[in-house]
C-alpha positions as CSV (number, residue, x, y, z in Angstrom):
1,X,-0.1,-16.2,-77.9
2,X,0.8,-12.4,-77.4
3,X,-2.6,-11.7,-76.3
4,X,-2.9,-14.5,-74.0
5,X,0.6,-13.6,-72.0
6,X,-0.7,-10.3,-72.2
7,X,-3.8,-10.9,-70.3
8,X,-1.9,-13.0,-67.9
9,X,0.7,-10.3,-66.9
10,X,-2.8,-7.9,-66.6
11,X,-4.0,-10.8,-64.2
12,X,-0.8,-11.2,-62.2
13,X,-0.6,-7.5,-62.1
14,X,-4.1,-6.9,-60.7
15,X,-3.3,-9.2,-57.9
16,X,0.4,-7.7,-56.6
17,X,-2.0,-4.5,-56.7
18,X,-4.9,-5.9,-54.5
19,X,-1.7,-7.5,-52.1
20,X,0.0,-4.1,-51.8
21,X,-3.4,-2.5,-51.6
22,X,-4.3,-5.0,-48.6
23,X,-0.7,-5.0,-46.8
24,X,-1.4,-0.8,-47.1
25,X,-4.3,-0.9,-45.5
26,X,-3.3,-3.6,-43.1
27,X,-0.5,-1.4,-42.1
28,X,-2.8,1.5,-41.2
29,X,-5.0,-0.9,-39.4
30,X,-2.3,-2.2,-37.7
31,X,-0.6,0.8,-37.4
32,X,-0.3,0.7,-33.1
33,X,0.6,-2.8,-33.6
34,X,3.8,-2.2,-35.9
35,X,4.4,1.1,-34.0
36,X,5.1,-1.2,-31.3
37,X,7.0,-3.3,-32.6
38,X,9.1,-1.3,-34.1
39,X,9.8,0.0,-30.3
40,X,10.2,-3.5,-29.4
41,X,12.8,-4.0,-31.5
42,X,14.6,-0.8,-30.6
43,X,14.4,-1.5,-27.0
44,X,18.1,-2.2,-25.2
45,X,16.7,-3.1,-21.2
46,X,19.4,-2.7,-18.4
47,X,20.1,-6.4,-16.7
48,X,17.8,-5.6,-14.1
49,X,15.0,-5.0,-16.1
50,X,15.6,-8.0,-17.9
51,X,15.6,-9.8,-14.5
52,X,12.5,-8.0,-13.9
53,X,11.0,-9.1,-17.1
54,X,12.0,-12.9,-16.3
55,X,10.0,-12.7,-13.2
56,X,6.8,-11.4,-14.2
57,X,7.0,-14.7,-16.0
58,X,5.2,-13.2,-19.4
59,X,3.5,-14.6,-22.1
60,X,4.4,-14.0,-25.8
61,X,1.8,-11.2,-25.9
62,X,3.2,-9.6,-22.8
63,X,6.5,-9.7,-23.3
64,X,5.6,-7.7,-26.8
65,X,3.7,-5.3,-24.7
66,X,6.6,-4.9,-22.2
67,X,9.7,-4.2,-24.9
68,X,6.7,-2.1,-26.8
69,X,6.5,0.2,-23.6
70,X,10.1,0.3,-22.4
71,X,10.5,-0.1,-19.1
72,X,13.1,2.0,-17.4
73,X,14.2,2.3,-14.0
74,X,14.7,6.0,-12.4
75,X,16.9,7.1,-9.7
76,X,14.6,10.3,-8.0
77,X,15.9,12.9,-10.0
78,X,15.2,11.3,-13.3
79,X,12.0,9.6,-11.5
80,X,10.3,12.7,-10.7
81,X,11.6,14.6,-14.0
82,X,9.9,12.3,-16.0
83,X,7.1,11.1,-13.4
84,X,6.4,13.8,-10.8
85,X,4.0,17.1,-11.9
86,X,4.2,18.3,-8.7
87,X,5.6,18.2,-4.9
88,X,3.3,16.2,-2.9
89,X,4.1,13.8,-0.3
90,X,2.1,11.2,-2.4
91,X,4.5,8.4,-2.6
92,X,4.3,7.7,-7.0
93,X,6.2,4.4,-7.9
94,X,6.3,4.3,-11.3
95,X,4.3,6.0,-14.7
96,X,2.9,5.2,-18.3
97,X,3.6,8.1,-20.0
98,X,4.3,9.2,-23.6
99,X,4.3,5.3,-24.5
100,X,6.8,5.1,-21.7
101,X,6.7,3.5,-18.3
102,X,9.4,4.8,-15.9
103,X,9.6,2.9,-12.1
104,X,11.2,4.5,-8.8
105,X,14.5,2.1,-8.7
106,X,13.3,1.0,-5.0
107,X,16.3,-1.1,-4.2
108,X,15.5,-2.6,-0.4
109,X,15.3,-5.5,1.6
110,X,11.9,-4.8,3.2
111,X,10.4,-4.1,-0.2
112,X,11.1,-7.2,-1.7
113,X,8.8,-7.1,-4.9
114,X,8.0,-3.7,-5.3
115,X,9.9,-3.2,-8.8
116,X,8.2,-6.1,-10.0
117,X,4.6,-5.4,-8.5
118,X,5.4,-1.7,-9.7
119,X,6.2,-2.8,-13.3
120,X,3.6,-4.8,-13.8
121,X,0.7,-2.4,-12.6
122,X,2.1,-0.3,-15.4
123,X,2.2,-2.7,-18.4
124,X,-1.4,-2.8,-17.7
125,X,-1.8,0.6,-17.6
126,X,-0.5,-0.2,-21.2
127,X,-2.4,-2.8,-21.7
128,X,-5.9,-0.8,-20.8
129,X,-4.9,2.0,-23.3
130,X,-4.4,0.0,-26.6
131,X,-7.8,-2.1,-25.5
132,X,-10.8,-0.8,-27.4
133,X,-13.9,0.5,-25.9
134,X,-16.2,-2.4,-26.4
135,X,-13.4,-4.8,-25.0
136,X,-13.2,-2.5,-22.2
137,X,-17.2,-2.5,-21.8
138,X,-16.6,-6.6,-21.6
139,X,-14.9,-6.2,-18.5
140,X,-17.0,-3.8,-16.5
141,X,-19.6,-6.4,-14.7
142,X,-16.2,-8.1,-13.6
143,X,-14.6,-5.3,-12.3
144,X,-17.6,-3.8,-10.3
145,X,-17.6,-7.5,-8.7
146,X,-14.5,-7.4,-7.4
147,X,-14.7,-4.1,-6.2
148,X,-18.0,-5.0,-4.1
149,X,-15.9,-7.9,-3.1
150,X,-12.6,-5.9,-1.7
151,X,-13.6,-2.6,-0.3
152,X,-11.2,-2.6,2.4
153,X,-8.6,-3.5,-0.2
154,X,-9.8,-1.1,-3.0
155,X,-12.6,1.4,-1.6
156,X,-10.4,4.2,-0.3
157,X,-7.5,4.0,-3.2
158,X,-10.0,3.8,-6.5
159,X,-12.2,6.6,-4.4
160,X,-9.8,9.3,-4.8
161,X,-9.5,8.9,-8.5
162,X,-11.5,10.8,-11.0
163,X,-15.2,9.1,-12.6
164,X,-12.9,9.0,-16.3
165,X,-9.9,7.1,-14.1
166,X,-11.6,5.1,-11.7
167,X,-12.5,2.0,-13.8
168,X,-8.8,1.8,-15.5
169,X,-7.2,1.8,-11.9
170,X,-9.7,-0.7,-11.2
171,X,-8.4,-2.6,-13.8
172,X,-4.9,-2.3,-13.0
173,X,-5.5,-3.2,-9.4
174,X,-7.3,-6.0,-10.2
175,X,-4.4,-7.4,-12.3
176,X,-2.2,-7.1,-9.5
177,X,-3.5,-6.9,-6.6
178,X,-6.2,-9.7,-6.3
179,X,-6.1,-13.0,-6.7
180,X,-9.4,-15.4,-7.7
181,X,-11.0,-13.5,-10.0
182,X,-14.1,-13.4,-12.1
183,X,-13.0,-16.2,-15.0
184,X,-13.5,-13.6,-17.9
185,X,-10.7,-11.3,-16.1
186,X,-8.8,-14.6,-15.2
187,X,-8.6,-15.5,-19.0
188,X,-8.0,-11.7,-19.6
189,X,-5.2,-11.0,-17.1
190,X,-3.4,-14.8,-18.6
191,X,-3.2,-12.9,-22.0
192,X,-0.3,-11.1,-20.2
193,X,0.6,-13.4,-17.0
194,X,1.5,-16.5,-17.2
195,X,0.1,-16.9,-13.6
196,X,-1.4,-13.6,-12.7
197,X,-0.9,-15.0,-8.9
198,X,2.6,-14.5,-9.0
199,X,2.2,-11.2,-9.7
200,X,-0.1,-10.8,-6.4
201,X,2.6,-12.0,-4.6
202,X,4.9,-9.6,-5.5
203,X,1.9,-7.1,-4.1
204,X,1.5,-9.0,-1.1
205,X,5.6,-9.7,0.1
206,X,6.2,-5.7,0.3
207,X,2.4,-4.7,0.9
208,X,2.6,-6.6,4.4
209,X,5.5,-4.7,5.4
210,X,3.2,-1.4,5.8
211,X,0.4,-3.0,6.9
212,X,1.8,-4.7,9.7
213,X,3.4,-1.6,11.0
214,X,-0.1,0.1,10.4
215,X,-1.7,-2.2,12.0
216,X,0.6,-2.5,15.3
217,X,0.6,1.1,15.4
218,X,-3.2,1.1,15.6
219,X,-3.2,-1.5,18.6
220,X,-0.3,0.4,20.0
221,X,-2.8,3.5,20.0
222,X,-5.6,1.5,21.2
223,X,-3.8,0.0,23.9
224,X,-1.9,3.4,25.0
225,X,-5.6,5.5,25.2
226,X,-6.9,2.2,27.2
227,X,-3.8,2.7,29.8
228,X,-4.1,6.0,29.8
229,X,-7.8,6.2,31.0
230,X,-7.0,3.3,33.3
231,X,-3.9,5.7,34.6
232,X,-6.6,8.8,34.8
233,X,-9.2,6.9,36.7
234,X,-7.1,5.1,39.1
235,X,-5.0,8.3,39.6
236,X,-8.3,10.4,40.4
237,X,-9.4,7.5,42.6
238,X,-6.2,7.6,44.5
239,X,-6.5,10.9,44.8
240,X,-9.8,10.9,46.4
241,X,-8.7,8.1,48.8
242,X,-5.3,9.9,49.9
243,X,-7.5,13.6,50.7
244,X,-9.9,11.5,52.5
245,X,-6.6,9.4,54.7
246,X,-5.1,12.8,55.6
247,X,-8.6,14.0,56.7
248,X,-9.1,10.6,59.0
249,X,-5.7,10.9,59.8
250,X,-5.9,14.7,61.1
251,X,-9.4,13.5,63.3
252,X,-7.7,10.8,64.8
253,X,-4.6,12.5,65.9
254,X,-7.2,15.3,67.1
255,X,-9.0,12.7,69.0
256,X,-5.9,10.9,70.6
257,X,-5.0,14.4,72.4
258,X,-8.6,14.4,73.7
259,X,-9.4,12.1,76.9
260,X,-12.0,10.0,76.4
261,X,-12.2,10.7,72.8
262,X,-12.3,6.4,72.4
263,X,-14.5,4.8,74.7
264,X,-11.3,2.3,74.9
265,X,-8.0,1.4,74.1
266,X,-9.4,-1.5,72.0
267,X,-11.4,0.8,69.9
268,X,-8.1,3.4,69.9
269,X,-6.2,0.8,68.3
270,X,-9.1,0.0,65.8
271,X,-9.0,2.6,64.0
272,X,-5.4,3.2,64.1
273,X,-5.4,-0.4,62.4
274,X,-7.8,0.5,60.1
275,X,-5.7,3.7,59.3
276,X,-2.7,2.0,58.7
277,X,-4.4,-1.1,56.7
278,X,-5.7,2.3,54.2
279,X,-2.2,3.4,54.4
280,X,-0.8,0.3,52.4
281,X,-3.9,0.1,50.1
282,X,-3.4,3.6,49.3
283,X,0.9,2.9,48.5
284,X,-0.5,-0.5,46.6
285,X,-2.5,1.7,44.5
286,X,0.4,3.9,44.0
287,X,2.4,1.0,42.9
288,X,-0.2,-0.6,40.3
289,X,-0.2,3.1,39.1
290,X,3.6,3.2,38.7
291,X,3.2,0.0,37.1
292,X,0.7,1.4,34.5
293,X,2.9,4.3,33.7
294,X,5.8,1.9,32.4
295,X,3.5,0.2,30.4
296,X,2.1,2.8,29.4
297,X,5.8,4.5,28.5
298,X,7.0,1.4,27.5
299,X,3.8,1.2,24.8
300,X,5.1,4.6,23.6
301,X,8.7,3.4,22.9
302,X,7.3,0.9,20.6
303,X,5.1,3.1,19.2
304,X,7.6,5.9,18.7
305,X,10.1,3.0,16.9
306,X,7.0,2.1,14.6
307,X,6.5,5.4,13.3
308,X,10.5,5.8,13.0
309,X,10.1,2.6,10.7
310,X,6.7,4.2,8.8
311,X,8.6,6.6,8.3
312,X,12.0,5.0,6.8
313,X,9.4,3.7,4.6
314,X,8.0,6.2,3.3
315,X,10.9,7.6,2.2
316,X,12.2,4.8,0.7
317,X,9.1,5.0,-2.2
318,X,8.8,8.3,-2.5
319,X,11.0,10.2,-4.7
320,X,10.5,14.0,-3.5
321,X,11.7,13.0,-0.2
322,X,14.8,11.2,-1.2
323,X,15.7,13.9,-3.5
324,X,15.4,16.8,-0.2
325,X,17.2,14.5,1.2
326,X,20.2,14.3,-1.2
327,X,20.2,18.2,-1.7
């Protein structure tokens, strides 16, 4: 009986052994995964980034990933201390760095969304680093779709990051920037998003604020070199016309002192009446050429207000500015 209990106890003992010997190397496997967690855990979010949180309407996964990363909103001074490397007028929202992701606490009516959108581009910036590199790889014939398909969104902004950036940003933008996508990044992006539109939204409700302005700036500017050449052309032409009336004007005053300069009253009064009937087209002209130049200042009044605005706006997201502005 000894022998048998004894062989037992080996038995039972071999196997707590092989379970600590698994959950060991599970745990270095895993290692990321309980790192975050343990963060997770730790993680005390303000009320607004809990409300924040709420709206990006997360799943299980993401949620995890967002208390793993812990958000925190900055006021400028903090912002760019834990943000900024440098002094450009490059307006930076928000960063994933050191495991952390820090956002520019944008508080403003016309930016509706930005904390949100802002938040959310950097939980996938998150998301891309703890992905692996054939996961990533998975993902690539997607991406370069959507970036054929949206090069007036995306050209210019993924352009001016580096060859080792440009695909993450890609990635990010996708995520939150476009919606209808590719169904493997669709069933990628829900692993985080409950409905990866809603995110977009958040894009789009602050996004249209500057493109609006940029765009009525652009016909402003449009419109304003079209009056202007209209001004130049019918000034020049007036010009012309108004030399030529004082010249026709001097001859027929020379020609009234001269007997017999008409052959008759009737032609005399001819050309006075012709004179005259040059006079008013000529102060007509004037007139539609006044009229021009109101447009034309009034054109610059609204464009003037719209880069006051562009320029309010500006400020508002980006941190450097706001701190000059405090010091």
């Amino acid at each position: 009986m000894e022998r048998k209990r004894t062989r037992k106890w080996h038995f039972i003992g071999g196997m707590i052994l092989v379970l600590v010997v698994a959950v060991v190397v599970a745990g270095l496997l895993n290692r990321g995964w309980i790192y975050d967690w343990y963060r997770g855990v730790s993680y005390a979010p303000s009320d607004e980034m809990i409300a924040i949180r709420e709206k990006l309407n997360l799943t299980n996964e993401g949620e995890f990933l967002f208390n793993a990363v812990q958000p925190e909103l900055n006021e400028a001074k903090d912002f760019n201390k834990n943000c900024r490397q440098d002094e450009s007028e490059i307006a930076v929202l928000g960063c994933y760095t050191a495991g952390n992701v820090y956002i520019y606490d944008i508080i403003a009516a016309e930016l509706d969304g930005i904390r949100e959108l802002t938040t959310a581009h950097e939980l996938l910036h998150a998301k891309w680093a703890r992905m692996g590199e054939d996961e990533k790889s998975e993902l690539v014939e997607s991406l370069t779709r959507v970036f054929d398909e949206n090069q007036e969104l995306l050209g210019s902004e993924i352009e001016q990051y580096d060859d080792s950036e440009e695909q993450e940003e890609l990635y990010v933008r996708a995520g939150t920037e476009i919606k209808n996508l590719p169904d493997d990044l669709e069933r990628h992006f829900s692993e985080i998003f409950n409905d990866q539109d809603e995110v977009v939204d958040f894009y789009e409700s602050y996004i249209v604020v500057f493109r609006e302005i940029k765009e009525h700036i652009k016909i402003l500017t449009d419109e304003m070199e079209a009056l202007k050449e209209k001004i130049g052309a019918k000034t020049a032409n007036y010009e012309r016309q108004a030399n030529q009336l004082e010249a026709d004007i001097v001859s027929f005053n020379s020609c009234a002192e001269v007997a017999g300069c008409f052959g008759s009253e009737s032609e005399f009064y001819r050309t006075r009446n012709q004179l005259l009937t040059k006079r008013d087209d000529l102060e007509d002209l004037n007139d539609e050429i006044d009229r021009l130049i109101d447009e034309y200042n009034k054109k610059v009044e609204e464009y003037n207000a719209d880069v006051t605005e562009s320029n309010k706006l500006q400020d508002m997201v980006n941190s450097n500015r706001k701190v000059e502005k405090i010091n």
